[in-house]
Every structure is written in C-alpha cells, then in structure tokens.
C-alpha positions as CSV (number, residue, x, y, z in Angstrom):
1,X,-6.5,31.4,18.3
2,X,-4.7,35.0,17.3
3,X,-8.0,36.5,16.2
4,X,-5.6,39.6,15.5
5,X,-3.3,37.6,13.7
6,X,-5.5,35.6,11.2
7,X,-7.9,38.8,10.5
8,X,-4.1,40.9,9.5
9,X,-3.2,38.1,7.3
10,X,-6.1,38.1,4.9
11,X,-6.4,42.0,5.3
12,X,-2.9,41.4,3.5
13,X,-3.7,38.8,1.2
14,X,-7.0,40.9,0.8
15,X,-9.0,37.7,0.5
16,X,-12.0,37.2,3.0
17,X,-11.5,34.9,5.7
18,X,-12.5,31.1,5.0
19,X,-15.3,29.5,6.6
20,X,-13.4,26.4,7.9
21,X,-9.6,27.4,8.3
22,X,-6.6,24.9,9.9
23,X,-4.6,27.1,12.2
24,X,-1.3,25.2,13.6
25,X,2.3,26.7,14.6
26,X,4.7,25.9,11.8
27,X,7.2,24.2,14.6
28,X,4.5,21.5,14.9
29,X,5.6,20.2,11.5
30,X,9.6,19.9,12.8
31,X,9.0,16.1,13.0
32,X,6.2,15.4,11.0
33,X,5.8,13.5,8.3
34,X,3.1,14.4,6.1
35,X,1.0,17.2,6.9
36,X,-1.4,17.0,10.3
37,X,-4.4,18.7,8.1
38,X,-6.8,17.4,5.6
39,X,-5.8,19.1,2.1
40,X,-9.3,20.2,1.0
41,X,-9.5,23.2,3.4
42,X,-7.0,25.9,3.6
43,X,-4.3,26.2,6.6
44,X,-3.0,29.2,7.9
45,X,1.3,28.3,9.3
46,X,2.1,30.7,11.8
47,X,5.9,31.3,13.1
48,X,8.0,30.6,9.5
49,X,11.1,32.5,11.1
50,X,13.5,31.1,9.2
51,X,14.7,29.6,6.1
52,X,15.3,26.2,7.6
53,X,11.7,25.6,8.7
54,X,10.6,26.4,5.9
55,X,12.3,24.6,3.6
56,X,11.2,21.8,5.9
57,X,7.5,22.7,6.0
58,X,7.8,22.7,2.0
59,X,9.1,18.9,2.4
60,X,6.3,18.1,4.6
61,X,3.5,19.4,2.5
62,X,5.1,17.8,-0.5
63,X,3.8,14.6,0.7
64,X,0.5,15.7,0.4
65,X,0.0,18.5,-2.2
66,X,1.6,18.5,-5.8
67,X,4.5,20.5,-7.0
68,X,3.4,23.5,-8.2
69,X,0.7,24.4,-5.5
70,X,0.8,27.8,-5.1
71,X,1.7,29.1,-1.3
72,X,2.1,32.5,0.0
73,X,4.3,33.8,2.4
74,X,2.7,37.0,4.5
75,X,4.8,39.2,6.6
76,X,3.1,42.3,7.8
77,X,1.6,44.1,4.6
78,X,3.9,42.4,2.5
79,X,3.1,39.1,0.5
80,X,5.3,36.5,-1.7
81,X,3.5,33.9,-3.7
82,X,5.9,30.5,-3.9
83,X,5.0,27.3,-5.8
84,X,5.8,24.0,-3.7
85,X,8.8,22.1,-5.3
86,X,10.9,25.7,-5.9
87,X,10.8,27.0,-2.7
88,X,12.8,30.3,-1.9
89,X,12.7,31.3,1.8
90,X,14.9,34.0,1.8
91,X,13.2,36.2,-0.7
92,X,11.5,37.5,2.9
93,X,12.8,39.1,5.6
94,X,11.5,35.9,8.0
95,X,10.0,36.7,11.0
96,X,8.2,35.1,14.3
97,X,5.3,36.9,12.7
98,X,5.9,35.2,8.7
99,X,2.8,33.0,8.2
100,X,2.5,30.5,5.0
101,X,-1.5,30.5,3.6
102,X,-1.8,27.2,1.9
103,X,-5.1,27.5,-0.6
104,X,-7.3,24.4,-0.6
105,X,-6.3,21.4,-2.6
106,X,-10.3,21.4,-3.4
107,X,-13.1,18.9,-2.6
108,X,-12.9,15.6,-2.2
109,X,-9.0,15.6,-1.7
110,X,-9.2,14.1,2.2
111,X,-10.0,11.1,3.9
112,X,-12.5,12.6,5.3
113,X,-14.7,14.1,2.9
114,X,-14.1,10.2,0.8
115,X,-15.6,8.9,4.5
116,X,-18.2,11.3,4.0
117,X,-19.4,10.2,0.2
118,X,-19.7,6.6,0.9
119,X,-21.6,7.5,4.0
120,X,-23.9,9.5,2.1
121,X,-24.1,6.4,-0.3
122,X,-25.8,4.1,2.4
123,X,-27.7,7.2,3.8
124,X,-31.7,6.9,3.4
125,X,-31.5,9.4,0.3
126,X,-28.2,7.4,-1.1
127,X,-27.8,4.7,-3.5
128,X,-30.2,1.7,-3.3
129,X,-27.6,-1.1,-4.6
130,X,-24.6,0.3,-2.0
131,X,-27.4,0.3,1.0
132,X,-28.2,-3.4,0.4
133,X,-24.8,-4.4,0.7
134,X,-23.9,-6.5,3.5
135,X,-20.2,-7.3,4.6
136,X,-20.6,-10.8,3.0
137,X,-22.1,-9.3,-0.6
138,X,-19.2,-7.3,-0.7
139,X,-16.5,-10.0,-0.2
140,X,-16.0,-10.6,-3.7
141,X,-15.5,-7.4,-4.5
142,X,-12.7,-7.2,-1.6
143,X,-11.3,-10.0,-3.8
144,X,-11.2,-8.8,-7.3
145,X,-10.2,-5.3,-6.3
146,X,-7.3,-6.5,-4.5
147,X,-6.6,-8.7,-7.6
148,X,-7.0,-6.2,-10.0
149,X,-4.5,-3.8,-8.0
150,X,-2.1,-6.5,-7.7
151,X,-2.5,-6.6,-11.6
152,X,-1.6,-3.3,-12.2
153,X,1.5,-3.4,-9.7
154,X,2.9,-6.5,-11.5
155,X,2.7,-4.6,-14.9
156,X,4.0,-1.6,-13.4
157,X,1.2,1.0,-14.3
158,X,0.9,3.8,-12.5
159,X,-1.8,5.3,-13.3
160,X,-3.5,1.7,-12.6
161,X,-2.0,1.0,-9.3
162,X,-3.3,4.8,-8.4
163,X,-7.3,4.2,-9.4
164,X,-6.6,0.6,-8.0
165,X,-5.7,1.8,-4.8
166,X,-8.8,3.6,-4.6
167,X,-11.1,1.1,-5.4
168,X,-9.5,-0.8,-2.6
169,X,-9.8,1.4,-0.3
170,X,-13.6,1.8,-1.1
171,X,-14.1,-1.8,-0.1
172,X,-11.9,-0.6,2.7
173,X,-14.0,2.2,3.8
174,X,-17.3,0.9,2.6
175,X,-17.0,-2.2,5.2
176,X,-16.4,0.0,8.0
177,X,-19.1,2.5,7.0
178,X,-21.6,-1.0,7.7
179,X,-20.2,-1.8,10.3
180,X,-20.1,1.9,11.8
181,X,-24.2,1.3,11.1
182,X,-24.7,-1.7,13.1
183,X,-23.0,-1.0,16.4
184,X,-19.9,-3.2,15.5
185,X,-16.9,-0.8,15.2
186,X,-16.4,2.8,13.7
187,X,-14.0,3.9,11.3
188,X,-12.3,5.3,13.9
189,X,-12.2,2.2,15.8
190,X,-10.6,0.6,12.6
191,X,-8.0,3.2,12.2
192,X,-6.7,3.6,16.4
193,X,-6.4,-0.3,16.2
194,X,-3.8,-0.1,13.4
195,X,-2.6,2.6,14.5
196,X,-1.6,0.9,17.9
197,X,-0.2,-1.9,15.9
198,X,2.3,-0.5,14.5
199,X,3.2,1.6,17.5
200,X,3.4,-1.5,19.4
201,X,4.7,-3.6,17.2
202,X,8.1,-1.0,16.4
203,X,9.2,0.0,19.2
204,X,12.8,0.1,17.5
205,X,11.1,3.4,16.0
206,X,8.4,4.4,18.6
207,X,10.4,3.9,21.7
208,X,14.3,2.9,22.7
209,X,14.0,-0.9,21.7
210,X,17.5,-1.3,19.4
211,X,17.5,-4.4,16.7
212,X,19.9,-5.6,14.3
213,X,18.8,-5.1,10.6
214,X,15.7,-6.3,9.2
215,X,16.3,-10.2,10.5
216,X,16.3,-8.5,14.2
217,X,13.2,-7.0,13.6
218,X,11.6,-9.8,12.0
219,X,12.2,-11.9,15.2
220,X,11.3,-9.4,17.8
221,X,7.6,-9.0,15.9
222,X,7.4,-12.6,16.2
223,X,7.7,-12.3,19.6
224,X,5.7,-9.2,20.1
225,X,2.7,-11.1,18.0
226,X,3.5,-14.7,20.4
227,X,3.0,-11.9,23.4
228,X,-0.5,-11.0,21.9
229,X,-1.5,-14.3,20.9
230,X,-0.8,-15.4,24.8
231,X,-3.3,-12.9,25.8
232,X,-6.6,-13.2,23.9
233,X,-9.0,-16.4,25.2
234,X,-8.4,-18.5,22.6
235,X,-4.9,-20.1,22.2
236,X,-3.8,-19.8,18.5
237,X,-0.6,-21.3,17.2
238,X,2.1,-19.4,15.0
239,X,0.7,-20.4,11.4
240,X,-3.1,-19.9,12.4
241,X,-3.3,-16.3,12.0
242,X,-2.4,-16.9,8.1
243,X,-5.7,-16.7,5.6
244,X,-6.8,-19.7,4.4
245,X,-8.3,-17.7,1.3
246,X,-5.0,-16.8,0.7
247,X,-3.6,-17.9,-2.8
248,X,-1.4,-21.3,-2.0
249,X,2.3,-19.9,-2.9
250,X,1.3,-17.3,-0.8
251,X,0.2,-19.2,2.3
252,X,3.4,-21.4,1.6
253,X,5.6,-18.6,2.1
254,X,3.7,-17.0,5.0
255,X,4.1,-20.2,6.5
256,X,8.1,-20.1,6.3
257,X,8.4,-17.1,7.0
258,X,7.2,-17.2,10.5
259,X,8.4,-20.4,11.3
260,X,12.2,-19.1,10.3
261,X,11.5,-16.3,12.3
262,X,11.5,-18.7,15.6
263,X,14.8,-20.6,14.1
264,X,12.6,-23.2,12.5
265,X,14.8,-23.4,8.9
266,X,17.7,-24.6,7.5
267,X,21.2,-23.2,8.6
268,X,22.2,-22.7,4.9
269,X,20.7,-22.3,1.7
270,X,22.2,-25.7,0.3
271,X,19.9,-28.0,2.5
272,X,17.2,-26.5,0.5
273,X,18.3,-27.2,-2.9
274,X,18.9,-30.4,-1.4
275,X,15.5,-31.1,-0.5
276,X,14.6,-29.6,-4.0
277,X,16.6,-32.3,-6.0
278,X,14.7,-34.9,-3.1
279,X,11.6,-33.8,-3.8
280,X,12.1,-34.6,-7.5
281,X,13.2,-38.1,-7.1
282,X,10.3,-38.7,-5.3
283,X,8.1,-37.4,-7.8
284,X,9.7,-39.8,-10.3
285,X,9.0,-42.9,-7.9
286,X,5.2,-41.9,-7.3
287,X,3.2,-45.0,-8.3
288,X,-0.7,-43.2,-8.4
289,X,-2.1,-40.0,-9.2
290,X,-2.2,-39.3,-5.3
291,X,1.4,-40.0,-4.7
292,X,2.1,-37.6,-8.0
293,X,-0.1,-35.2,-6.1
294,X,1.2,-35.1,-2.5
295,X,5.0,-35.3,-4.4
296,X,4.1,-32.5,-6.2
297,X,2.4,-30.5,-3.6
298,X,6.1,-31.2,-1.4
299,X,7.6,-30.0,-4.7
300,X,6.2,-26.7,-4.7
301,X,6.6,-26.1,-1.3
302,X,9.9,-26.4,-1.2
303,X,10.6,-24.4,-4.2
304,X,8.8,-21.4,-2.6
305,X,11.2,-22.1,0.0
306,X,14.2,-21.4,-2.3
307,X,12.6,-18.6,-3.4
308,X,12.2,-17.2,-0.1
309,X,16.0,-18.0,0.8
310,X,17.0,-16.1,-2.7
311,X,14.6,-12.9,-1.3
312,X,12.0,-13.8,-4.6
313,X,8.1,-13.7,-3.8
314,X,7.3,-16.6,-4.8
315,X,3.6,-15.5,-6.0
316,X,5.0,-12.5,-7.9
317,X,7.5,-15.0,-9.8
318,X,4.8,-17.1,-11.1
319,X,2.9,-13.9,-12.2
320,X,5.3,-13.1,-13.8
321,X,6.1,-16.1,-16.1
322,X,2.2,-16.2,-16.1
323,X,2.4,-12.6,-17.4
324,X,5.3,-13.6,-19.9
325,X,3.8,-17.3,-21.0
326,X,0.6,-14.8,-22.1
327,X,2.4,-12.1,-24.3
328,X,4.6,-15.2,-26.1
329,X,1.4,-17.3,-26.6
330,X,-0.4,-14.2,-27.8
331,X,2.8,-13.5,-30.4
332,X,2.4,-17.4,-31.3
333,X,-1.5,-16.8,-32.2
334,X,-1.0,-13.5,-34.2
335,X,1.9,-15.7,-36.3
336,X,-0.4,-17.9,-37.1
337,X,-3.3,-15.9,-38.3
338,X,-0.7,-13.8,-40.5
339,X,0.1,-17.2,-42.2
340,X,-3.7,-17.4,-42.2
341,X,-3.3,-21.3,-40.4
342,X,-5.3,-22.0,-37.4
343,X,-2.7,-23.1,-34.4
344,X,-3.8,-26.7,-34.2
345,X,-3.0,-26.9,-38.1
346,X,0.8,-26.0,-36.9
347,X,3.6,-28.0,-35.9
348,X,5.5,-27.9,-32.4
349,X,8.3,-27.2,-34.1
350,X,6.3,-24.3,-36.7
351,X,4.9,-22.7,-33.5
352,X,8.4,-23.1,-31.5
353,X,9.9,-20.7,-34.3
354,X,7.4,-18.1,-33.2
355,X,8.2,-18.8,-29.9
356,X,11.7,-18.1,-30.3
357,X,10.9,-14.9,-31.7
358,X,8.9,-13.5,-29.5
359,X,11.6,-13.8,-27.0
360,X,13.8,-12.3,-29.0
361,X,11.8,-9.2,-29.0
362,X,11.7,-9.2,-25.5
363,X,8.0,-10.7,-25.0
C-alpha cells in the first residue's frame, strides 16, 4: 500500500483517514463487472489517467451504487466532486496519480455485513425463535417466500419483487448460517460451489468452447451435467435431478426440456398439436373416473409441451389466467353487491354480462 499516497489524498480532501478503507488500481475494474468491493466502506481508485477509464469505472460502480452518489476525483491539491450517472472526466487534467474516493454507501449495504446480522441472530445473545430453527422448521418458509416472490414478479411490482428477493435470500442465508454451525458446509462453501458451476458449466464464456445460439448451449450443459452425473457414486438418470416438490406444470416442462435437449422431441411443432387433438379424443372415450384422470393428466402434459415449443412457461401462463379469472370474478362480485343481489340469486347469463364487462375494461 502507497502509505504516501492515501495519507496526500485525504490531506486533499481534508477528511481523516477511514478506519477500514478498499485500496485497488482503477485498471482492475477494465473487465469487471460490478465492483470487487463491498459498498458499505469507502474505496480509494488509484491510477484514473484517462477519460476512458473512467467513464468505465463510473459503469462499473453503477451496478452497485445509485445515480447520484457523490464521487470525487483528487489530483494533487486539487479536488472535483462528480455524482455517478453524469460523469465528466475531463473537467481534470487526468493523471497516473488522479484517484476516485467513493464515500460509503452506509451500513448494512453488503453481503457481508447481511451475513453478519443473521449470524448475530442465532448467536447466544440473538434471537430465541431464529436459534431454534432447524433446516427442516424453516422449509416452509423457503416455500412461501419463494411463492410470494414469484407473486410479485407475475404482477410486475417492483418494489415487491425487491423486498421479496430479500426475504428469499434470508432463507438463503439463514440455511447456510445453520449449517455453517454444525460442521456441514460454510457460506463460503455454498458460494465457491456455484461459483464453479457456472464456470464449468460456460465454458463458451469462461474459456474457448464456441456454440451455436442458445439451442447449442442448451445441449452442451446437457452434456456437461451427463459428465457430472457419470462421476458421483450414485448413477442418476437425466429427469432425476428435477424436484419432486416442484409445482406439476413445472416438473412437466423440466422434464421436456432436458429430454429435447438429448434429441428426445418432435421434429416439428405439428406432431404436437397432433397429439393435443389425440389426447382429447381419448379424454372423450374414457369410461371411469380413472381413465378421465390418466387422459387428462396426458392432456396437460402435452399442452405444456406446446407451450414449451411456442417459448410460453407454462406455469407462468396459468398464473396468469389464475391472476385474470380473479380480477373478473372479483368485478362479477362487486356487480352484484351494487345491485344489492347475492351471486347465487343471479343468472349465468346476469353474471355473464358482468363478465363481459370486466373484460372490456381490461380486467
């Protein structure tokens, strides 16, 4: 560390040095993507010699801190306070000595210092319901939350999907922290091992492996994943990595979607709507309530299948019309209390005009 260096800079910016202080060279964030710091202690850039780098340090800490934060470029006695988002380079004369002082984003703004408060939450002075929870206890929480997020992505709210996200990443966090406690794996541990994933698992991005559009890719993770399954001690087939707690339109397409990846699907789109107008004749000639069920069960099975083949989630469709079914209904129900009738006092054909006008409204 430039002892000399760091001790000149807050001389100029006549601020006393910070107790905990990130010190990189600002070339180190040439590649990067989002900043190689935690944002709730100040960093000290060193080298901004030119416009160009730092216009693309700006980008780079965009990712992380808001427009607006306040930086300061210092160059020998000489300081210029910049907001991120409205960046002007040249308004210095950029040298190999210009450094960039980003102020702390404040507490509580890393991964880190989160990691930290839901360790202190299990700790012996912590919180007595979060240090009786066990990774089983908590599985239904890792449910609803994810639920709950998916909830607020399907409506589009983002202030929802953002405290969502967090709540998720509690669970996320929380899990580890337990198992951090009883010798099973660290957060660390949790975070290298998805980290090497996705290193291994792209190597059309992390090494010199080329592949043709997304389909390419699709097919070479199938084979990467085949590659891993080979090596652990217990043989596992294709499908039997998929959840079973996952929801069943879901599973369905999970299903498809790795066994088209080995070629295992039909050549063309039609022979899918084929099977579609198939499975619907059968479902007419079903004798019992079992031969309804299994008829129905192909049904929907296949249909997730033309959904998959016309790029629709199938799960997020039926959300949807879930979603829209709810609103209408809803629109139906307030009709009727205007009129001051109960629903079941109203005709199909009375409620069907409420219907009609909730979808022309846009319900």
């Amino acid at each position: 560390m430039d002892f000399n260096l760091v001790s000149s800079v807050f001389e100029t910016l006549r601020i006393a040095p910070p107790s905990r202080l990130t010190l990189l060279e600002a070339q180190t964030l040439v590649s990067a993507h989002v900043p190689p710091f935690p944002p709730d202690m100040p960093a000290l850039l060193t080298g901004i010699d030119s416009p160009e780098l730092a216009l693309q340090v700006e980008k780079v800490l965009l990712a992380d801190y808001p427009k607006g934060h306040e930086v300061i470029l210092v160059e020998v006695q000489r300081l210029k306070v910049e907001k991120l988002g409205d960046f002007q380079s040249s308004t210095l004369d950029l040298q190999p000595s210009t450094c960039l002082y980003i102020p702390s984003l404040g507490e509580g703004t890393s991964f880190e210092s989160f990691a930290e408060i839901v360790a202190h939450l299990r700790a012996p002075d912590g919180c007595p319901w979060d240090k009786e929870q066990t990774h089983q206890t908590l599985r239904t929480h890792l449910l609803e939350e994810a639920y709950e997020t998916l909830t607020a992505m399907d409506e589009n709210d983002t202030a929802g999907m953002r405290e969502e996200f967090g709540d998720l990443l509690l669970q996320i966090v929380l899990n580890s922290q337990i198992a951090s406690e009883t010798a099973e794996f660290s957060q660390t541990e949790v975070i290298k091992a998805i980290y090497d994933k996705i290193v291994r698992r792209h190597p059309h991005v992390f090494g010199d492996v080329e592949l043709d559009g997304v389909n390419g890719v699709l097919q070479n993770w199938e084979k990467l994943k085949e590659k891993e399954r080979s090596k652990k001690k217990a043989e596992k087939g294709m499908l039997d990595g998929v959840p079973s707690a996952l929801p069943a339109l879901t599973q369905a397409l999970e299903y498809q979607d790795r066994a088209a990846r080995v070629g295992f699907d039909w050549p063309e789109v039609e022979g899918v709507l084929d099977k579609v107008r198939e499975e619907i004749e059968e479902i007419k000639q079903a004798q019992n309530l079992d031969e309804v069920t299994a008829e129905l069960g192909d049904l929907f099975f296949v249909l997730v299948n033309l959904a998959r083949w016309r790029k629709v989630d199938a799960e997020s469709a039926l959300r949807g019309t879930n979603i829209k079914f709810k609103k209408r209904f809803g629109y139906v129900e307030q009709g009727a209390k205007k009129q001051g009738r109960n629903l079941s006092d109203m005709s199909l054909e009375e409620m069907d005009i409420l219907w009609n006008e909730a979808k022309k409204l846009g319900l």
